[in-house]
C-alpha positions, 0 to 999 in steps of 0.5 A, a space after each residue: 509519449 516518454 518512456 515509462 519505467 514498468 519496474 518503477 511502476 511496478 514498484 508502487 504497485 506493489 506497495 500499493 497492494 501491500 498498502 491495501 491488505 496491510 489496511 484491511 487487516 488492520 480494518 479487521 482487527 480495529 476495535 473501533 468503528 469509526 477507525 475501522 470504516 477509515 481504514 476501509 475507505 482508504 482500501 478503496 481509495 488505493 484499490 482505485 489509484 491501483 486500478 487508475 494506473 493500470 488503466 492509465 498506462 494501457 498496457 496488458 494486464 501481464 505485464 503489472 505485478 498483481 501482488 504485494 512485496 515480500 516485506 508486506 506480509 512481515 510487516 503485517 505480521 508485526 502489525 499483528 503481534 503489536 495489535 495483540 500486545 495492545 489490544 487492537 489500539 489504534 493508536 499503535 496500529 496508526 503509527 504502523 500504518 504511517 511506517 507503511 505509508 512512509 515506504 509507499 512515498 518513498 517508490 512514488 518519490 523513487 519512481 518520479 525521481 527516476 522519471 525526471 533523470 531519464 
């Protein structure tokens, strides 16, 4: 087996978590519910690769990080200040979620880049 970076894993993780609650928040203030059941299966989606990686790595559970970034709540809060500009639109709340989502490839991206260089 290769050595595994436990910072790098914890980096997805963490944005991961931050994915998650940014997603629930937003799930919570989507005025539509079709929209709103979208964002609450991507939550279990990566509720369920968070769980995946955990398990996968057999490691205790000590040594994972079992929360979000700093930056997470501030980015939720923006969130929350443009949902309450425009009214909880979900096309404004989507382009957050993309924002977010572009952060969250970017550890996966640093972790495999990380991976192939060791």
């Amino acid at each position: 087996m290769s050595y595994i970076n436990l910072d790098n894993i914890n980096n997805v993780l963490s944005h991961l978590y931050d994915s998650v609650n940014g997603l629930r928040e937003c799930a919570e203030q989507s005025k539509a519910p079709s929209f709103k059941q979208t964002l609450l299966d991507v939550v279990l989606d990566r509720q369920q690769f968070i769980d995946e990686i955990k398990s996968e790595l057999d490691l205790p559970s000590e040594e994972f990080v079992t929360h979000g970034s700093v930056a997470g709540p501030l980015h939720r809060l923006y969130i929350d200040l443009k949902a309450l500009v425009t009214s909880g639109d979900a096309e404004a709340i989507n382009k957050e979620i993309k924002r977010g989502d572009d952060k969250l490839i970017g550890a996966y991206q640093e972790a495999i880049d990380d991976e192939e260089n060791e």
